[in-house]
BAPADREN-245771 format. One record per residue: x, y, z of N, C-alpha, C in turn; residue number from 1. Coordinates in nm, 3 decimals, decimal comma. Example, Ala and Ser with C-alpha at 12.3 -4.5 7.8 and 13.67 -1.06 7.14 Angstrom:
BEGIN
[[1,319 -0,569 0,780] [1,230 -0,450 0,780] [1,320 -0,330 0,780] 1]
[[1,285 -0,225 0,708] [1,367 -0,106 0,714] [1,290 0,003 0,787] 2]
***
This chain:
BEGIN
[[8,492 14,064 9,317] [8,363 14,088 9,264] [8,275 13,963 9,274] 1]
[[8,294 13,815 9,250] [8,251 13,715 9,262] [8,322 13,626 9,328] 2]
[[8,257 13,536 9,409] [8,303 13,467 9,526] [8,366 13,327 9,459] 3]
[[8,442 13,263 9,494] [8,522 13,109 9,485] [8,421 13,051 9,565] 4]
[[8,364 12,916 9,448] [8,300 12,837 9,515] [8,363 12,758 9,616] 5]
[[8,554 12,717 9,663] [8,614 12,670 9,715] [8,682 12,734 9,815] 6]
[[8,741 12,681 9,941] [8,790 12,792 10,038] [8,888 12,793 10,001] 7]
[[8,982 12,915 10,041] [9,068 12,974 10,005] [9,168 12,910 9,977] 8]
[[9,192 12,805 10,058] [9,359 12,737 10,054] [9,302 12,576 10,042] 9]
[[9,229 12,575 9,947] [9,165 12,447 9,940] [9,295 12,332 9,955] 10]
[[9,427 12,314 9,910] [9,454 12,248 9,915] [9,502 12,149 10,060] 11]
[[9,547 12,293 10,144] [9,571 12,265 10,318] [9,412 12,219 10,347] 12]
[[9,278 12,226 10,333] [9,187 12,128 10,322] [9,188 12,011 10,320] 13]
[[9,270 12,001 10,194] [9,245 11,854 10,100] [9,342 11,766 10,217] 14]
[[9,450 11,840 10,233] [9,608 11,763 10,322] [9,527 11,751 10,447] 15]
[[9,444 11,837 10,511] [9,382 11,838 10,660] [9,319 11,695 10,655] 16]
[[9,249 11,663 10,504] [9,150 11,569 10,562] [9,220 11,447 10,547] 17]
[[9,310 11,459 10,426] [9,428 11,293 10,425] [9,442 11,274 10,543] 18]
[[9,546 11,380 10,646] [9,621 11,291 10,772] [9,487 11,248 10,834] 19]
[[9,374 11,330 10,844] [9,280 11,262 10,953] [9,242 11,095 10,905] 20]
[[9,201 11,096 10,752] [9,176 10,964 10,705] [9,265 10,863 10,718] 21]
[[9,396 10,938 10,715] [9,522 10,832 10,738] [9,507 10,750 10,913] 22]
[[9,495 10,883 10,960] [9,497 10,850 11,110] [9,375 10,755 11,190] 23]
[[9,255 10,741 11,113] [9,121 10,713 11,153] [9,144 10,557 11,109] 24]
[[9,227 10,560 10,968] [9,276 10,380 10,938] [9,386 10,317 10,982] 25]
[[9,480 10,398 11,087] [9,598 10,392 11,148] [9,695 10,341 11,007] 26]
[[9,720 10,421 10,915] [9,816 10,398 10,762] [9,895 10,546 10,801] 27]
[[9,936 10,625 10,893] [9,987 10,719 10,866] [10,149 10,641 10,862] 28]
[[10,212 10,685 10,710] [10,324 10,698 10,739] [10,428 10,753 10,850] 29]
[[10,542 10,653 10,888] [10,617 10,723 10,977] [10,750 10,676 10,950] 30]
[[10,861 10,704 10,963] [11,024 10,713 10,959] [11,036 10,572 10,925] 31]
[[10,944 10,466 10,975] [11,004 10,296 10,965] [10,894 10,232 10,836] 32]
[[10,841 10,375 10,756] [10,726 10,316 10,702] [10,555 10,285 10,728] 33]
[[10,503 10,199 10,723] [10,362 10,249 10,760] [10,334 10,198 10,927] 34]
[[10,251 10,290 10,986] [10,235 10,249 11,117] [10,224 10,099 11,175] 35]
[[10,258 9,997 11,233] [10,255 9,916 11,259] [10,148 9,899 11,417] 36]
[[10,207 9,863 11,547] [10,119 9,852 11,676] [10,081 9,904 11,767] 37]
[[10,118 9,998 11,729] [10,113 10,144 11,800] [10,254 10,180 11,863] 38]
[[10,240 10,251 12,041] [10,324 10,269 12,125] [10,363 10,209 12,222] 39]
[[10,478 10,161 12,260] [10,607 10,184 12,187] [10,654 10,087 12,079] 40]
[[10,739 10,194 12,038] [10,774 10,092 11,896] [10,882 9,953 11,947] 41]
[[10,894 9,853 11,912] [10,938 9,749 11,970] [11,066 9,656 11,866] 42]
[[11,138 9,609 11,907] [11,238 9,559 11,890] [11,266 9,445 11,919] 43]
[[11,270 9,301 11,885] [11,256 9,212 11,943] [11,348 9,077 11,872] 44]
[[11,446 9,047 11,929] [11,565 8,959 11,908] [11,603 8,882 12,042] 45]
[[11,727 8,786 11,998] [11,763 8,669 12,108] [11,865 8,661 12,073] 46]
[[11,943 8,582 12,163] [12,086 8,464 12,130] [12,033 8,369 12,212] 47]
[[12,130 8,244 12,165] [12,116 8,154 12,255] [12,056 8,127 12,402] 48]
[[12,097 8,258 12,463] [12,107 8,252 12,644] [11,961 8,351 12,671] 49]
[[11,943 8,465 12,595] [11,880 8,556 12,604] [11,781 8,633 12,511] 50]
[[11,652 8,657 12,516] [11,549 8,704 12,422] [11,586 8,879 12,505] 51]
[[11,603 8,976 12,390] [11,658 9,055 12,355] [11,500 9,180 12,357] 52]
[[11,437 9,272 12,426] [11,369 9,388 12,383] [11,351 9,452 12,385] 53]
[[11,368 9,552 12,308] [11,389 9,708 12,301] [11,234 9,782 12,261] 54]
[[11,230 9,857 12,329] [11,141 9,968 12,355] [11,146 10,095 12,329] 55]
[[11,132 10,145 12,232] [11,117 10,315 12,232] [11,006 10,406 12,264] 56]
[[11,047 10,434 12,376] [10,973 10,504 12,436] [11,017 10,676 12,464] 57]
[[11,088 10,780 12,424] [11,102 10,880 12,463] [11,003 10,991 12,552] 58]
[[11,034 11,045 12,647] [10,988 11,124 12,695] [10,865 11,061 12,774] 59]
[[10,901 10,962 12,820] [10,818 10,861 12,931] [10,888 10,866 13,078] 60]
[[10,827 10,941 13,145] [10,874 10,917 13,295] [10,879 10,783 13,293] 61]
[[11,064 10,741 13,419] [11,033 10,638 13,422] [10,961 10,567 13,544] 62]
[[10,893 10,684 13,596] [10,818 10,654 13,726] [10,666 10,582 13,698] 63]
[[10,625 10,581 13,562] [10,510 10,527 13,469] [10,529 10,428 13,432] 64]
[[10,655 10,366 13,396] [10,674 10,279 13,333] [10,643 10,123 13,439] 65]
[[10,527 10,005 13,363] [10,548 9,918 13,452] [10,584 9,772 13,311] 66]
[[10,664 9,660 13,384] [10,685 9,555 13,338] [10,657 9,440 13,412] 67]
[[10,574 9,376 13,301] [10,521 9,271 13,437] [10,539 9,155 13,330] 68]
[[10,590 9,044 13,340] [10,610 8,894 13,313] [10,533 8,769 13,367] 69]
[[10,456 8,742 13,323] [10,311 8,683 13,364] [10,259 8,551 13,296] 70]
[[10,297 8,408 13,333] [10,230 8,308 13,214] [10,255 8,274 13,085] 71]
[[10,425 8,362 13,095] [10,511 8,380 12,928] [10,426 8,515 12,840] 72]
[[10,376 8,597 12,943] [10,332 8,711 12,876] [10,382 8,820 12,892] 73]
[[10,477 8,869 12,842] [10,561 9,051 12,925] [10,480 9,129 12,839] 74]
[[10,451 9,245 12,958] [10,391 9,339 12,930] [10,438 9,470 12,993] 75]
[[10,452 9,595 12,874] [10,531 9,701 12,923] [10,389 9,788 12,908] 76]
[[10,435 9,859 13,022] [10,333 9,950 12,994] [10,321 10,117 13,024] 77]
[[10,258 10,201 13,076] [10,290 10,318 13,159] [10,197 10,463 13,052] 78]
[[10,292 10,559 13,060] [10,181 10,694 12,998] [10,334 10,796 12,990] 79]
[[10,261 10,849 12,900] [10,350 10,964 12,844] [10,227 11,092 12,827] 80]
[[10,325 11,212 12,920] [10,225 11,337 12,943] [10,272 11,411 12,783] 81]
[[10,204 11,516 12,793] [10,185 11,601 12,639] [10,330 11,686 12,696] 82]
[[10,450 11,790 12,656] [10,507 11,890 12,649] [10,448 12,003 12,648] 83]
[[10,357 12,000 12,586] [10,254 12,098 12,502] [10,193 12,188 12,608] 84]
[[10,164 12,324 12,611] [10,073 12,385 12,690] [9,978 12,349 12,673] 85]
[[9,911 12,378 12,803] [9,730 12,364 12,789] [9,642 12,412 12,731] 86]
[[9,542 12,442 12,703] [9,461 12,545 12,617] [9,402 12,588 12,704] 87]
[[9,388 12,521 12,833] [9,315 12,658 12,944] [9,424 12,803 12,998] 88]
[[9,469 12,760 12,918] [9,608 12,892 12,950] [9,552 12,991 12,860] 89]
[[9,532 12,949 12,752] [9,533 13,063 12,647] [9,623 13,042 12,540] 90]
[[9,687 12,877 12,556] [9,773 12,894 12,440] [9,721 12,820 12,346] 91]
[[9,750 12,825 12,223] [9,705 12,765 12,130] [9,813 12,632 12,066] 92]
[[9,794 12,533 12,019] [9,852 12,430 11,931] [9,823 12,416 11,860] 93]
[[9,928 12,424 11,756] [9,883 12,419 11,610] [9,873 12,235 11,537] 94]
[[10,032 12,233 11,544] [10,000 12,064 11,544] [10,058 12,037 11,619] 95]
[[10,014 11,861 11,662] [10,040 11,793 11,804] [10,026 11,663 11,710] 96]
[[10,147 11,578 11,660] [10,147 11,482 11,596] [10,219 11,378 11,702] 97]
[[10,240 11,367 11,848] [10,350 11,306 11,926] [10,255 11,260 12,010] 98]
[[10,232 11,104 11,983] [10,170 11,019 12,069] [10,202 11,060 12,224] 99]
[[10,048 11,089 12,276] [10,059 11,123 12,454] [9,937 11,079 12,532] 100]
[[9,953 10,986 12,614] [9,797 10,924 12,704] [9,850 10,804 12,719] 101]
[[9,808 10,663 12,791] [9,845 10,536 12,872] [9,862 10,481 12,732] 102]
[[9,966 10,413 12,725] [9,996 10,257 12,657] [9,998 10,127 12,718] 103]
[[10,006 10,024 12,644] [10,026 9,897 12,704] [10,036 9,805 12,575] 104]
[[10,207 9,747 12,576] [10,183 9,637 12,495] [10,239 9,492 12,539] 105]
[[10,176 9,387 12,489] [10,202 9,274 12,536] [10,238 9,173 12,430] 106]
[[10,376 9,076 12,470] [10,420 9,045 12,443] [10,419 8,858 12,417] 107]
[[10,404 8,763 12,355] [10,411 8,650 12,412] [10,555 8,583 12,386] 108]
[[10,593 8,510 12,515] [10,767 8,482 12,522] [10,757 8,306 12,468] 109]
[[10,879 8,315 12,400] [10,879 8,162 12,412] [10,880 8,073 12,553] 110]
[[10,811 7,957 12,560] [10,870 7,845 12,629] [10,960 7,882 12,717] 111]
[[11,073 7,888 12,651] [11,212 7,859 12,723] [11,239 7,993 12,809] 112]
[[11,175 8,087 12,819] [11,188 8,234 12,910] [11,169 8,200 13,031] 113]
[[11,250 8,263 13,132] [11,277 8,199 13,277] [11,225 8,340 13,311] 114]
[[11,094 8,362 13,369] [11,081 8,454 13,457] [11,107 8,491 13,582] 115]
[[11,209 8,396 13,599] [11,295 8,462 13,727] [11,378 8,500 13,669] 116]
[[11,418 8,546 13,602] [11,571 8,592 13,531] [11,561 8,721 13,417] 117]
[[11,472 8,790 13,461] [11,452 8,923 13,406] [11,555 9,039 13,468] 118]
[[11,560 9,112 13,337] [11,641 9,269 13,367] [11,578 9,358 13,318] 119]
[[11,543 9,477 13,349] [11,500 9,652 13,274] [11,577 9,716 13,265] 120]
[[11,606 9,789 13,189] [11,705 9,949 13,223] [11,661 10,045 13,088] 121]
[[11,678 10,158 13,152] [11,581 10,250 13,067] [11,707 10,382 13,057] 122]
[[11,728 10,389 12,961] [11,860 10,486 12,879] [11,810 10,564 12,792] 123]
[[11,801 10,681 12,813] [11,835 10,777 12,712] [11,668 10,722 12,605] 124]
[[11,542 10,655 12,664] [11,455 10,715 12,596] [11,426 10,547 12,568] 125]
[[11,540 10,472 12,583] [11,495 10,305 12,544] [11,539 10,240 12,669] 126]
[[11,415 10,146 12,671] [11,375 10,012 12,753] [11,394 9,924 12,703] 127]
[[11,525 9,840 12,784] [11,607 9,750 12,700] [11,553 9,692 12,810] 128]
[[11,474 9,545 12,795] [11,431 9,425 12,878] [11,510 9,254 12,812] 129]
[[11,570 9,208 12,915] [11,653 9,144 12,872] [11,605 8,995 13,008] 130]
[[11,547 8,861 12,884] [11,487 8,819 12,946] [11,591 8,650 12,971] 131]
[[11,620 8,626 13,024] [11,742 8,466 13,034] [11,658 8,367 12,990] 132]
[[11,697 8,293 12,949] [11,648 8,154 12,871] [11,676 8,030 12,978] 133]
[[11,594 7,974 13,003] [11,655 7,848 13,120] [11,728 7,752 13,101] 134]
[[11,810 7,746 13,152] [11,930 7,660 13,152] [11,955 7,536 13,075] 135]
[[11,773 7,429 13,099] [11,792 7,370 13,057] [11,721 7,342 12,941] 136]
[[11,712 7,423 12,852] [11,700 7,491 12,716] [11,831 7,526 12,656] 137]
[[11,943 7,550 12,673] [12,055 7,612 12,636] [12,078 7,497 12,558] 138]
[[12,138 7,491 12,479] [12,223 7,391 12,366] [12,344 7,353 12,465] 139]
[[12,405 7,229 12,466] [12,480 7,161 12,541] [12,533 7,079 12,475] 140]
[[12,648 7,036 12,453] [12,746 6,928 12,346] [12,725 6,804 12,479] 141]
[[12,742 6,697 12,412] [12,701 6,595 12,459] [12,842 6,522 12,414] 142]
[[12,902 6,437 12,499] [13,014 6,393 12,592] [13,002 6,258 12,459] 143]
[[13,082 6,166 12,399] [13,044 6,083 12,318] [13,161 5,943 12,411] 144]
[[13,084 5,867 12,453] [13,198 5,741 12,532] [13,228 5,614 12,440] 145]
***
């Protein structure tokens, strides 16, 4: 008989407009906590001999993927297509929360990174880049006469 000044499911409203506000200040929560640098998520350790970095990247051809080591700067980069049908089909998507379009992140290496002595390998969704430390950087015991 009389109309709701509010739409119907006001609250899926209220939630519609959080993620967008979340997303517009890049604060959307995710599995590791609040968003950090975008894509890919990164991993980044050493030993002695070797600086250690991991990449998660799933569902990245690895025909996209480029790594380039430049001036003590590595940079991974490449594109990840959608799964998703098109909408010139006729299909519809409801939600599409799975980062898809070109990335690029860059890295700065210590000093001691020998860019001749790089490795890639890409497993099961991670880009493990594994960078050698130069030789004569390595810790060395010294001979006492």
């Amino acid at each position: 008989m009389y109309r709701s000044l509010f739409p119907r499911d006001m609250f899926a409203e209220l939630d519609r407009l959080q993620r967008d506000m979340q997303q517009a200040f890049d604060l959307s929560p995710t599995i590791r906590g609040f968003a950090r640098n975008g894509f890919p998520a990164l991993n980044v350790g050493g030993t002695a001999k070797t600086i250690e970095i991991y990449a998660f990247a799933p569902g990245v051809d690895p025909g996209t993927l480029e790594v380039n080591l430049e001036r003590g700067l590595l940079t991974v980069a490449g594109e990840r297509k959608s799964p998703l049908p098109e909408a010139e089909n006729g299909a519809a998507v409801h939600i599409n929360e799975r980062f898809e379009g070109r990335f690029r992140r860059v890295l700065t290496l210590p000093d001691d990174a020998d860019p001749e002595a790089v490795d890639a390998k890409l497993r099961n969704g991670v880009l493990h880049i594994t960078v050698q430390r130069r030789a004569s950087a390595q810790p060395r015991r010294i001979a006492i006469q």
